[in-house]
Structure formats: C-alpha cells, structure tokens
C-alpha positions in Angstrom: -28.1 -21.0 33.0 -32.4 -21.5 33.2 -34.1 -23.0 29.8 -36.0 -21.4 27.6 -39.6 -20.3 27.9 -41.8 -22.4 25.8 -44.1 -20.7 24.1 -46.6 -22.6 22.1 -49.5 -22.0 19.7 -52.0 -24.4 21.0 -54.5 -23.9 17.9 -51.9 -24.6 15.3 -50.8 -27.6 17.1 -54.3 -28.9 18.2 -55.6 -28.5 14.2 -52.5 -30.4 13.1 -52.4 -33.0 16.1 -56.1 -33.7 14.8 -55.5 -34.3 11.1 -52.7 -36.1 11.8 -53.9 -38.8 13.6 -56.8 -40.9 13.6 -60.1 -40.1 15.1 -60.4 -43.4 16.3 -58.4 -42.4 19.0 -60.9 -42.3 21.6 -60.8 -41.4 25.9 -62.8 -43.1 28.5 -65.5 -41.0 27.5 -66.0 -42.5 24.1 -64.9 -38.9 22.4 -61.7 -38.3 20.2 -58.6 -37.2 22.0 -56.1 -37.3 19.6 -55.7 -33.5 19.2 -55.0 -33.4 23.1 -53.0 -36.4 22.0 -51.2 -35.2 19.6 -50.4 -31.8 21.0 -48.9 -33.2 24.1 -46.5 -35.4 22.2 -45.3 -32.9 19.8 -44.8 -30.5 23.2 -43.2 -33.1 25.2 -40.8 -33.9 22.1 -39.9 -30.3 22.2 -39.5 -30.3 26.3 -36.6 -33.5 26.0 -34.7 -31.8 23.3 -35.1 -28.1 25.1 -35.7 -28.5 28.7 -37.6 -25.3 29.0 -37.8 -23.7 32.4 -41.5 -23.4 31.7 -44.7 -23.6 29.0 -47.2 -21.1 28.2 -49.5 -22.6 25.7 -51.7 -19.6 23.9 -54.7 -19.6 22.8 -56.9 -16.7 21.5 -59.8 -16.3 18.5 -59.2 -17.1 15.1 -59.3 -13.6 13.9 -58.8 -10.9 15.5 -62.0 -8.4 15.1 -59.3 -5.2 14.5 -57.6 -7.2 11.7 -60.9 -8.3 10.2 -62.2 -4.8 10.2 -58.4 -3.8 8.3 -59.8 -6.0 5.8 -63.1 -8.2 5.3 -61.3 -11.2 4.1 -58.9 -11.7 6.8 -59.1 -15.7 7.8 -62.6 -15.6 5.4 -61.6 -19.2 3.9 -60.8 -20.7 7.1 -63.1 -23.7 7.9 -65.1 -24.0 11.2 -63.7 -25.8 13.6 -64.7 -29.5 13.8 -67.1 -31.2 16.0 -65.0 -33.5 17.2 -62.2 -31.1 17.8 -64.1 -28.3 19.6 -64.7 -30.5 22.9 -60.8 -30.8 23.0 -60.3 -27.2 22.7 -62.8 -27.0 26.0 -60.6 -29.5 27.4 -57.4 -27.8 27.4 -57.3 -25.6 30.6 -57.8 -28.6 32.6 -55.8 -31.0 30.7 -52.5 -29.1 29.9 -52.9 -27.5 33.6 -52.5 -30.8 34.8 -48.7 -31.1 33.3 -47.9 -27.5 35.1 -48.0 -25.9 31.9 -49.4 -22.3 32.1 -52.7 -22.0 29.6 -53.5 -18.3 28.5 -56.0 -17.2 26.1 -57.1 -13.4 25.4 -60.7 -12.4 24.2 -59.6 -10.4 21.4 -55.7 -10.8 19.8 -54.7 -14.1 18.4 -52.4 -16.8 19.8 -49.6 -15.5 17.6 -49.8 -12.3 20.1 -49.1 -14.3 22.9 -46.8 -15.5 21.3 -45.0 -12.7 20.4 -45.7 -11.2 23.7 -44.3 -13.6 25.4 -40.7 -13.8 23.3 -40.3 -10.0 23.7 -41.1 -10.5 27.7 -38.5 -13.6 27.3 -35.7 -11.7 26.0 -36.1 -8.3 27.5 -35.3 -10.1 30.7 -32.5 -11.5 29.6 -33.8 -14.6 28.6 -34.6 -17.0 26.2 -37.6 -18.3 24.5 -38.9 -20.9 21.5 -41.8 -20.3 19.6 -43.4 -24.1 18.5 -46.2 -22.9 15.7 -47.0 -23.8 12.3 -47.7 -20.2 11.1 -44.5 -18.9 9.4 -45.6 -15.2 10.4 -43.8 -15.9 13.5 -40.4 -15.3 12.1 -40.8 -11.8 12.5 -39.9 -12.9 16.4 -36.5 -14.8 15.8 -33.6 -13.0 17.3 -30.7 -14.5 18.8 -33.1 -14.6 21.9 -35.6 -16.0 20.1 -35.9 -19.1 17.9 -39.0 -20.5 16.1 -39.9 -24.2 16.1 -41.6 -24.5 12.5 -43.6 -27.7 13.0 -44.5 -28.4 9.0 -46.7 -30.8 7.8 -45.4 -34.2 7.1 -42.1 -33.4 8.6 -41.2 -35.1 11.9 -39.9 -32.5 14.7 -39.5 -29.2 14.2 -37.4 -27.0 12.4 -35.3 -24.2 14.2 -35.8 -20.9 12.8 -33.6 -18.1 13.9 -32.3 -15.1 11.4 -29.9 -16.7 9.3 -32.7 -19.1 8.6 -35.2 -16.2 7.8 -32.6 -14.6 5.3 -31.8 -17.9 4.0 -35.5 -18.5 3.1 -37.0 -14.8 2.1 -34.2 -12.6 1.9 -35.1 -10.3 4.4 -34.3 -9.8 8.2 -36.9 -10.7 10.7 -38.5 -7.4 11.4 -39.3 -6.7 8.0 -41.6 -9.7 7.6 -45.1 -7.9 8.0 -44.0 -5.6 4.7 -43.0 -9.2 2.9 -46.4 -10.3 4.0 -48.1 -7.1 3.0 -46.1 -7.1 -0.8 -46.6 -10.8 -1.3 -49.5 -11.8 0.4 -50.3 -14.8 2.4 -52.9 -17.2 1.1 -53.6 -19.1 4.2 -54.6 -16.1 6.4 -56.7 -14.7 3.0 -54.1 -11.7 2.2 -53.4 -11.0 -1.2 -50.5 -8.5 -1.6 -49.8 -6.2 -4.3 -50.9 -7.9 -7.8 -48.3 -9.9 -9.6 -45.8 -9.2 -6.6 -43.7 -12.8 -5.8 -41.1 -13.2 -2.8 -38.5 -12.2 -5.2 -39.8 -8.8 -6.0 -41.2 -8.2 -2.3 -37.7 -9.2 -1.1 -35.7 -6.8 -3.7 -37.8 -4.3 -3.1 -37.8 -4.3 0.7 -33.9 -4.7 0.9 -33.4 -1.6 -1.8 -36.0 0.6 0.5 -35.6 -0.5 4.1 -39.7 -1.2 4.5 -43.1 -0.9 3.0 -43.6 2.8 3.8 -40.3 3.1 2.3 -41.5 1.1 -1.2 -44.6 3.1 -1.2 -42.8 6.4 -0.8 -40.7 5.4 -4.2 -43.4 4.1 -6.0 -43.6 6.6 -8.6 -40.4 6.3 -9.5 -40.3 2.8 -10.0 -39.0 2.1 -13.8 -41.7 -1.4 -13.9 -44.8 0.4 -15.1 -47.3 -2.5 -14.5 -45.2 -2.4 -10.5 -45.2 1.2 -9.8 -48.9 1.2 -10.9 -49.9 -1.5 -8.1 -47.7 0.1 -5.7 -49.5 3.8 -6.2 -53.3 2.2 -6.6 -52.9 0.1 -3.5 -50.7 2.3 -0.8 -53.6 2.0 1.8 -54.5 -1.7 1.2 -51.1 -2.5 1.5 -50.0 -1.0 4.5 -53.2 -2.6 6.3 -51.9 -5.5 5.2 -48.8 -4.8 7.3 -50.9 -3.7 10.3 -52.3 -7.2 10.3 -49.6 -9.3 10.1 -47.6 -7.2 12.4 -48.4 -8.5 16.4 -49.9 -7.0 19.0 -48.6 -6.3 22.7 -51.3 -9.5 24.6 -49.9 -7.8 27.9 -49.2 -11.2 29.3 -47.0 -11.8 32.5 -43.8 -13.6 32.0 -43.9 -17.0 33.4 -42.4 -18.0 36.5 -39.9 -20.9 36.2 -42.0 -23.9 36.6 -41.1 -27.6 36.5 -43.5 -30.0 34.2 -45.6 -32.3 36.7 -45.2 -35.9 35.3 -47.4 -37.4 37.7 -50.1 -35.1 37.4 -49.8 -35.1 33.4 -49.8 -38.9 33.9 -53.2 -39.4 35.9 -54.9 -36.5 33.7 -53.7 -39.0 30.4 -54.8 -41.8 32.2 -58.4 -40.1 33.3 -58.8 -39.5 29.7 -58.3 -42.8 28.4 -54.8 -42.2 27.0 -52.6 -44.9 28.6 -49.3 -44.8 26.6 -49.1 -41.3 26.7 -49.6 -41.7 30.7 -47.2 -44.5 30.8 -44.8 -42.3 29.1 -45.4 -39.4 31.3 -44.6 -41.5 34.2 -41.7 -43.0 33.0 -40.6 -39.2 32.3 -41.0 -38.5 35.7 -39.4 -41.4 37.2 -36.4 -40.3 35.7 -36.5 -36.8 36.8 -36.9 -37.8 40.1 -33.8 -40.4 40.2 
C-alpha cells in the first residue's frame, strides 16, 4: 500500500523553525538559515516516522484579500515578516526542490488552502494524506483519510490529530470547526466571535443545532437573554466569520508519487553552509539505497 501525501504548511513551519533556533546559524553566505534549517528537520522527522509517497510544501500570502475584505481585522496583529527570515522564504523553491519535494504557492488563498486542497485530492483518490501545520483550523480536514500533524510550540514532534482527537478537544466533529471558529473566535488570526461566547457554549450550541446557520436560525428563542441578544445583533458578522475560516478549493494537482532525493537535499545543505543536516541527508540516502 503507497504512503501518505505530505502536505505541509511551509510558513507555519518556517516562522517556528526561525524562533526556535538561533540566528546564529549562519550558510556560506554569511545569512541565517536556520528557518530552512529548521523546517527541513521537523519535515524529515515526519518523512522517517511516515514514509510519505511524496511532499507538497504550500505556500500562499498571509491573508487572503477575500477574507480580509469579510472583515478588516483579519491577520491585522500579525507582525511583518523578519529581515532575516524573508531571504529564506525566497530561498525555498530552490532549496526544498532540491530534496524532490513539490513547492506550490497560489497568489491569492492561503497555505491552509493548499492544504486542504490537497487532503480532499488525497482521499478522494483513495488515498491518504498528513497535514504538518501549527494552525489548529486545520482540523476541519481530519478524516479517517486524513490526519493533522499539530507541531505546538515547545513540544518535540507532532501530535496526530484525527476525529476522535477533534471531539476529544472541542466537542464537535471536524466539519463543524469554521462555526466553532465563528462562535468562539480565534485570537491569533484576529477573529472575535460572538461576545462572551467560550468553547463550551460554541460547542453546546453547535451540537444542539447541527451548525452556525442552524444557531442563528434559533436565536430568538434562546432562554440566555444576554446569548440570544449577541446571536440576533451579530448573524452577519458571524457567519463571515465562518466564511473565513472555512477553506477554499487552491485547485492544485495531486502529486505524483515521488521519492525524496538524499543526494540532492545533501549537496543543496552543503551549498548553503549546513553540514550536519547534509551529513544526515546523506546518511539517509545511503540507507535507502542499501
């Protein structure tokens, strides 16, 4: 039976691979590489444990225009990216193409997207596919085709997410993640949800209605006064809410099966200065070819 697909979200793991390590970390140029660094360790881990019949890393803007223009303060808070890091996001075509690893960006959705694109691809052909993000809006995707690799901050590998996992943790099946955005809000992508609406209540109400629509529908009959009043005053906001965390069909190609190239991830480590990773990636390969 073939791997998975591997589906990653490059920015998430570049902006953590960078904060995580030291910017001392520097290639033959004299520049930082430890997001590239970084990234390719935390994909590689995943590649030994999963032996994936191929990678897609994604890459797309931070915001979405169409979501920003659902609501201004979409992604508002999030900082520029950083000097040092932007030169690494130029560099990841050439560097992550050297390991065989498919590199796709679009010019107007989001990585999570891709993403999402590809799982749906994955599975309606029968397949499989992993998701490695940071962003927890991805477990909308998590079937029992698809599983999410959570990578969280501070915690070494990363953590499978499939449904069980996603009810364990909100309370709600997969698909109805966008309305538990939309009712609870996410602070990190600058959505607030309905006012004094927790998981707890998003959750309850979402599993006594079915889905936002649903909830909005009931409203005014809600018995919690200061709840059905939210609910009624902010039916539009909310559902746009939804419409922005729910993703978008990227209309990417699914992958071909595609083995990683040690020896060509090796030299493009060791071009850039990054000599353990290169002797790793060669000792990789050495393996495979036994």
């Amino acid at each position: 039976m073939p791997g998975p697909l591997l589906a990653v979200d490059a920015p998430s793991m570049l902006f953590r691979a960078f904060y995580a390590l030291p910017d001392s970390i520097k290639g033959s140029d004299g520049r930082p590489v430890n997001a590239l660094l970084g990234t390719a360790n935390l994909i590689l881990a995943e590649l030994e444990s999963h032996e994936p019949r191929a990678v897609a890393l994604c890459f797309g803007p931070d915001a979405a225009a169409y979501r920003t223009e659902l609501y201004g303060g979409y992604h508002a808070e999030r900082p520029e990216v950083p000097a040092d890091l932007a030169p690494q996001f130029a560099a990841c075509d050439d560097f992550f193409g050297a390991f065989g690893w498919t590199v796709t960006g679009h010019d107007s959705l989001e990585a999570d997207d891709l993403l999402g694109s590809y799982a749906r691809l994955e599975a309606e052909a029968g397949g499989r596919a992993l998701l490695l993000t940071g962003d927890r809006d991805m477990f909308q995707c998590a079937t029992e085709a698809v599983t999410v690799l959570y990578v969280r901050t501070g915690k070494r590998g990363a953590e499978e997410v499939g449904p069980a996992e996603v009810r364990k943790r909100y309370g709600i099946d997969p698909e109805l993640v966008p309305d538990f955005i939309a009712l609870r809000g996410d602070p990190s992508d600058g959505i607030p949800g309905a006012q004094g609406v927790g998981e707890k209540t998003a959750a309850e109400l979402l599993r006594r209605h079915g889905s936002l629509e649903a909830v909005l529908e009931a409203a005014i009959a809600e018995s919690r006064p200061k709840l059905r009043t939210t609910l009624l005053a902010s039916r539009e906001e909310l559902l746009a809410f939804k419409e922005i965390a729910r993703l978008q069909d990227a209309g990417v190609e699914r992958p071909a099966d595609a083995e990683t190239d040690f020896q060509g991830a090796a030299a493009a480590a060791r071009e850039r200065g990054m000599n353990r990773l290169a002797e790793r990636l060669a000792g990789l390969g050495a393996v495979g070819g036994e």
